[in-house]
C-alpha positions, 0 to 999 in steps of 0.5 A, spaced: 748 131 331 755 130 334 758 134 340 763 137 335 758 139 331 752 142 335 758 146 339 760 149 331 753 151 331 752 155 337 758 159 336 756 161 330 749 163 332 744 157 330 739 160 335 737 152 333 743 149 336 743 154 342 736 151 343 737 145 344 744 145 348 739 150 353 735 144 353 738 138 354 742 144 360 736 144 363 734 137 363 741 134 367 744 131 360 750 129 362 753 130 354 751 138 355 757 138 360 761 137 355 759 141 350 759 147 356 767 146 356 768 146 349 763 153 349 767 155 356 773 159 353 769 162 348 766 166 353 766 172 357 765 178 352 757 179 353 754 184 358 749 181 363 744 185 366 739 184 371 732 185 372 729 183 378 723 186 383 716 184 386 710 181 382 707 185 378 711 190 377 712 190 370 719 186 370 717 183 362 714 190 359 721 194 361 725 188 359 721 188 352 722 196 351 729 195 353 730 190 347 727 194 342 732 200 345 738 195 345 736 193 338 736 200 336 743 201 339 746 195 335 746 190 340 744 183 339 740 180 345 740 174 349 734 174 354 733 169 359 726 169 364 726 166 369 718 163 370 716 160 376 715 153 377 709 149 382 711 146 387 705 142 386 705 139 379 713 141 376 709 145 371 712 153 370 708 158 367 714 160 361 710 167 359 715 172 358 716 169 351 708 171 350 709 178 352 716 180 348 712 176 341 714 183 339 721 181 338 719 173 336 722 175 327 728 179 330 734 174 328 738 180 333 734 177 339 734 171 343 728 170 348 729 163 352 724 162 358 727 158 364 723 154 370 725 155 377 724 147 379 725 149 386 731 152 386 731 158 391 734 164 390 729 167 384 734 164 378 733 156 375 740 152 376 741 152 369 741 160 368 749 161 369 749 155 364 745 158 359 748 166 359 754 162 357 751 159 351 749 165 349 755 169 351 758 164 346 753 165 340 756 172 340 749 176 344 752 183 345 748 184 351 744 178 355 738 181 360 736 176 365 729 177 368 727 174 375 721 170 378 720 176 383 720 172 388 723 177 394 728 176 399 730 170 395 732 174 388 738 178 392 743 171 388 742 175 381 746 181 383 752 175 383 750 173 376 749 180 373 754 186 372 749 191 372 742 190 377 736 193 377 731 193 381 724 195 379 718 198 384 712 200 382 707 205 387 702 202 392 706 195 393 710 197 398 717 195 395 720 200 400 718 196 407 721 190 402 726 192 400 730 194 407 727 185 408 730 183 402 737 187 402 735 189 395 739 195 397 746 192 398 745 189 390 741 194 386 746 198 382 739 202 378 733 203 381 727 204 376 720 206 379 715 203 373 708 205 372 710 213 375 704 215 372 700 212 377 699 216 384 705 215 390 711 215 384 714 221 388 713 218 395 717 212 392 722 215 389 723 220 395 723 213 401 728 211 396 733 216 397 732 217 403 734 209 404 740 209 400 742 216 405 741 211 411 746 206 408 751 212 405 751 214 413 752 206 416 758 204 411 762 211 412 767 210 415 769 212 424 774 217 423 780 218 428 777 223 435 785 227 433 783 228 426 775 229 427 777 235 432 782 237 427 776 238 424 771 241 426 775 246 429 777 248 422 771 248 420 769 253 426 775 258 424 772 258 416 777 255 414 777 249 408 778 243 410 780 237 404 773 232 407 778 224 407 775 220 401 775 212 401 774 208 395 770 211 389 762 208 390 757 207 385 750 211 388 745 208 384 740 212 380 733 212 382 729 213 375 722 214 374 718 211 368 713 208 364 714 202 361 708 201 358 708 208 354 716 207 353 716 212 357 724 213 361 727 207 358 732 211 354 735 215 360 735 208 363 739 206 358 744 211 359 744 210 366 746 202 365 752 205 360 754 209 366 754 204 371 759 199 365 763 205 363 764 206 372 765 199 372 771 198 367 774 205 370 774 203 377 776 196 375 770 193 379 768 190 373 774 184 373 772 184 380 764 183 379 768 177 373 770 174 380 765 173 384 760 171 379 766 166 377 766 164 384 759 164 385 757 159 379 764 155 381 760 154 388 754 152 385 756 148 380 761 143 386 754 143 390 751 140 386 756 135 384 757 134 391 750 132 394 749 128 386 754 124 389 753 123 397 746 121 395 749 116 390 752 114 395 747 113 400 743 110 395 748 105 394 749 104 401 742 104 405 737 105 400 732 111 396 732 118 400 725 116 401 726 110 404 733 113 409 727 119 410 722 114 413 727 111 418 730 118 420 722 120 421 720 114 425 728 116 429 731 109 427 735 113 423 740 118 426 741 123 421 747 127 424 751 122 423 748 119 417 751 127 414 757 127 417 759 119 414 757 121 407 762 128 408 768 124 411 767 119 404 767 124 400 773 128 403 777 121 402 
C-alpha cells in the first residue's frame, strides 16, 4: 500500500489503515513520520479527554460506560489505553481492549491499546501520534486512559482538554494526590465505586483540598485596600470583593461505574468544563501548551537519536561507552557536553 494511499484511508475512516499506520507509529517506522505530516494539517478538531487515577480504580469500567453514553450522544469515539509494559521482558498486559468488547462490532468506536515501553509520565511516546490519527479519521471525541502509575501520569493533563482524575474509597488517593500534584491537573474529580464505605469522607478531603488550593493561589491584596475594607465591612456597608481572572472549580462527582450509575452527570460536567474552555478562550491556550509539549517531546526524541548516532559513530555502542564510564576510563561530563556542542553547530 503506498504512502498517499494509506494516508486517504485514515481520512476517510478505515479503522484498517489507522491501524496499521498506529502500528508502524509505535515501532519508530521512519515511513509513518511522513505520512503523520500528510495527516497534520487535518487535524485539531477532536475533543480529548483524560482519564487518569490509581490502579485498580476502575479507570476501564468508567471509560466503557462513557463510550456507550458518548455513542448515544452521537459521537464517534477514538479510545487510546495506555497499558504498562515489564521492565523485565517488554511485554505489555494490553487489556483495556478485553474489557471494553462491549463496544468491539460498533463501527462508531476506535479502541487501540498502547505499551509504555518505558517511557515516564504514564503515556506511551506514540500516544499524541496516535490521537492525531484518530483526529484525522473524523473521531468526534477521543479518551485517553492511563497506566495509573502516580506521581508520573501528571503529563496527560498536557494531552487532554478535559482531565479526569478517578478515586475510589480505602486507597488513599487523597494522601496521593497532594504527592502527585494531581490537584493542579484534575479539571473533574470522579469518586468511583461510592457505594462502597468512605465515599463521603473522599468527597469531603477533596473539597476541603481544593479549598486549601483556592486560598494559596488567591492573591495578596494591597494593606490600603484591604483596610478599606474591613472597615467598610464593619460599618455595614457592601463592598465589591476584586475578582481575578475566572477559574475553573472542578466538580467532585460520585458514581459507580459498574451499575452505570453518575456517568450521565459526569458527562455533563465534561460539556460544561468544554463549554468554559471556549468561553474563557482557555481552550486555544489548552491548543498551545499541548502543541508546545508534543513539539518538545518530539525534538528530544530527535535530539538524543542523533547524539547517540553520533556517539556510536564516534566511540562505539552505548553499552560499550557505559562500560568505560563505569570502570571511570571515561568521563561523562565532558563526553555529554562534546555531543551537545556538535550538535548545536
Amino acid at each position: 500500500m503506498s504512502k498517499a494511499s494509506l494516508s486517504q484511508r485514515v481520512l476517510e475512516g478505515d479503522v484498517r489503515a489507522a491501524s496499521r499506520l498506529m502500528r508502524n507509529i509505535d515501532d519508530g517506522q521512519a515511513e509513518a513520520t511522513e505520512i503523520l505530516r500528510e495527516l497534520f494539517p487535518r487535524t485539531g478538531r477532536a475533543y480529548i479527554i483524560g482519564i487518569t487515577g490509581s490502579p485498580g480504580a476502575g479507570k476501564s469500567t468508567l471509560t466503557d460506560r462513557l463510550i456507550g453514553h458518548l455513542r448515544k450522544a452521537g459521537k464517534t469515539v477514538g479510545v487510546i489505553a495506555v497499558d504498562p509494559t515489564s521492565p523485565f521482558t517488554g511485554g505489555a498486559i494490553l487489556g483495556d481492549r478485553i474489557r471494553m468488547q462491549d463496544h468491539a462490532t460498533d463501527p462508531g468506536v476506535f479502541i487501540r491499546s498502547l505499551a509504555t515501553r518505558g517511557h515516564l509520565g504514564g503515556l506511551s511516546r506514540a500516544t499524541g501520534d496516535c490521537i492525531r490519527v484518530m483526529d484525522a479519521m473524523g473521531r468526534d471525541v477521543i479518551v485517553v486512559e492511563t497506566v495509573g502509575v502516580g506521581q508520573d501520569e501528571i503529563d496527560i493533563a498536557q494531552m487532554a482538554h478535559t482531565t479526569i482524575v478517578v478515586t475510589v474509597p480505602g486507597m488513599g488517593d487523597d494522601i496521593q494526590a497532594i504527592k502527585a500534584g494531581i490537584l493542579e491537573v484534575a479539571d473533574l474529580f470522579v469518586v468511583n465505586k461510592s457505594d462502597l464505605d468512605g465515599a463521603d469522607r473522599v468527597v469531603r478531603e477533596l473539597r476541603m483540598m481544593l479549598e486549601l488550593r483556592h486560598a494559596v493561589k488567591a492573591p495578596p491584596m494591597d494593606h490600603d485596600a484591604h483596610h478599606r475594607m474591613v472597615l467598610a465591612k464593619a460599618e455595614g456597608r457592601h463592598v465589591e470583593e476584586p475578582e481575578g481572572p475566572r477559574e475553573w472549580e472542578p466538580p467532585i462527582i460520585k458514581v459507580v461505574a459498574a451499575k452505570d450509575q453518575g456517568v450521565d452527570g459526569m458527562l455533563k460536567k465534561i460539556e460544561e468544563h468544554r463549554a468554559f474552555l471556549d468561553e474563557t478562550g482557555q481552550l486555544e491556550v489548552k491548543e498551545r501548551n499541548r502543541a508546545a509539549a508534543q513539539f518538545v517531546a518530539l525534538l528530544r526524541e530527535r535530539l538524543l537519536s542523533s547524539a547517540l548516532t553520533r556517539l556510536e559513530r564516534k566511540l562505539g555502542q552505548l553499552d560499550e561507552v557505559a562500560g568505560r564510564i563505569a570502570r571511570r576510563e571515561a568521563d561523562p561530563y565532558a563526553l555529554a557536553q562534546e555531543l551537545a556542542s556538535q550538535l548545536a553547530e
